[in-house]
N, C-alpha and C positions, 0 to 999 in steps of 0.2 A: 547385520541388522537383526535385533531381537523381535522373538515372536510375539505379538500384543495378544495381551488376555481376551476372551471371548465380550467382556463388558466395552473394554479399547476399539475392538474392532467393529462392535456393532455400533457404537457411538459413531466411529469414522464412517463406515456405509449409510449412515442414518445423515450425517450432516453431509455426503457426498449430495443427496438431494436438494438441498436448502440453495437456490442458486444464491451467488450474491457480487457485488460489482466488484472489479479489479482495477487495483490503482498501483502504481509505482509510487513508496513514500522514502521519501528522498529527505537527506540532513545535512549540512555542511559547520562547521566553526572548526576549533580547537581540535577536538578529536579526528578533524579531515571529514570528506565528502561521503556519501554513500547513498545506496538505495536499494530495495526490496522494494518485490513483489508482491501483494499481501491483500487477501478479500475481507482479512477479522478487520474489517473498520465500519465505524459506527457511530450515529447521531445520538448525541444523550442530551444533551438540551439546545435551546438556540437564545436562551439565555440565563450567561452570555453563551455564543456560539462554542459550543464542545465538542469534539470528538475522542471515540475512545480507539485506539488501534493495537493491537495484540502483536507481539514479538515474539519469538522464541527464544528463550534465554540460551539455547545451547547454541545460539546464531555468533558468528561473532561481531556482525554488526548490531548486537544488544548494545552494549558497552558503549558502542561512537553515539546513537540514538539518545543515552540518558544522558552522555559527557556532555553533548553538544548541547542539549536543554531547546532544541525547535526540532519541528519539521513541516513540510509540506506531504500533503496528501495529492498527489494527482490523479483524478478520476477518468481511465482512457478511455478511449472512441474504439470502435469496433475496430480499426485503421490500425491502432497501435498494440497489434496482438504481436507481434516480433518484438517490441519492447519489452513486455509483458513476461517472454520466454527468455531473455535476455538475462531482464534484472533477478527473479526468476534461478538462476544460475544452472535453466535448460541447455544453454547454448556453450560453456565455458568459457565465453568472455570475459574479459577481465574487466575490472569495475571503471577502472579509466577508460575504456574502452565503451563500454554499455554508454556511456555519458558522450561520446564522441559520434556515436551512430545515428544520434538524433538531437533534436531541434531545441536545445537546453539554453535556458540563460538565467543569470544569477538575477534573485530577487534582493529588493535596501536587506541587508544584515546577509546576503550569499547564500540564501535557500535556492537549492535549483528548481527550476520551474519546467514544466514540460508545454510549449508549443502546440497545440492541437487538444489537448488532454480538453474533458468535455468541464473540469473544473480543477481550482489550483486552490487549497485551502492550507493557508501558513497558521502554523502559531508555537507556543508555547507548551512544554510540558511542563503540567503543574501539578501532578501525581501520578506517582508508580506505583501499582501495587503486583506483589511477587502471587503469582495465581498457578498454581501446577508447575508445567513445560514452559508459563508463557509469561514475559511481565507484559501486563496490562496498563498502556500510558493515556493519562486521559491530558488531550488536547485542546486549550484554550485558543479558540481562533482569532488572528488578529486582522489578518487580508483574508478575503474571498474573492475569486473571480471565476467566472461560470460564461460558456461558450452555450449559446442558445441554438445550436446545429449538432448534427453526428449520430450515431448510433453508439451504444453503450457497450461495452466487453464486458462480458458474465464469466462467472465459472458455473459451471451446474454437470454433473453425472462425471467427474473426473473428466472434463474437458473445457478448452474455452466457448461459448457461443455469442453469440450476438442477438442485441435486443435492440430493434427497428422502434423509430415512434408509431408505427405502423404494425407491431407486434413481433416475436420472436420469429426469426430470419433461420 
């Protein structure tokens, strides 16, 4: 692993503070199934409903993500931190495997969906744009579905936490 510049590294310690929610974003068609782990995601307007979610190009599920042209966003519960470190690629699971260990079902057009997750937002990638390390996809949503119970998964200080409605746990 190469050394990051003093500007790289303080940007990374700088956003290690920024907590932000952890979703599993899952894709399935043509290219095959898949799914990451990923906090870069983000509301850009709610009309129409968008989101933007950030990849890494050196990933190699970049490539299935733009082939396949959808994804689902699934926002976990405090509950689904083993998933989390799964997709993740903490655990060395393998990806058929990640998808067998918990409570998946295929949504009309075969996005997988996750079971408890505190929200499942499907759609459409309708731009890419190449930004640094990362392509940057913004997501036209077509289904929303949002669980009104659970505690939220964070990431915040290089670790997961949890956020109660009752405040940070």
């Amino acid at each position: 692993m190469s050394q990051l510049d003093p500007k790289q590294q303080a940007f990374r310690d700088a956003m290690a503070h920024m907590s932000a929610a952890v979703s599993v974003v899952t894709s399935a068609g043509a290219a095959g199934r898949c799914g990451i782990t990923a906090t870069a995601v983000c509301s850009v307007t709610d009309s129409p409903p968008t989101l933007l979610v950030c990849i890494n190009r050196g990933s190699a599920l970049n490539a299935v993500f733009k082939a396949n042209g959808q994804l689902c966003v699934n926002l976990l519960s405090a509950a689904q931190e083993e998933t989390a470190r799964h997709f993740a690629g903490m655990t060395g699971v393998a990806m058929d495997e990640r998808f067998a260990r918990d409570a998946w079902r295929a949504a009309p057009g075969g996005l997988p969906l996750l079971d408890g997750a505190l929200a499942n937002l499907q759609g459409r990638i309708v731009e890419v744009q190449e930004v640094g390390s990362h392509s940057v996809l913004l997501v036209e949503l077509d289904d929303i579905r949002v669980r009104e119970e659970g505690d939220s998964l964070v990431y915040f200080s290089r670790a997961f936490r949890v956020v109660s409605r009752e405040g940070v746990a």
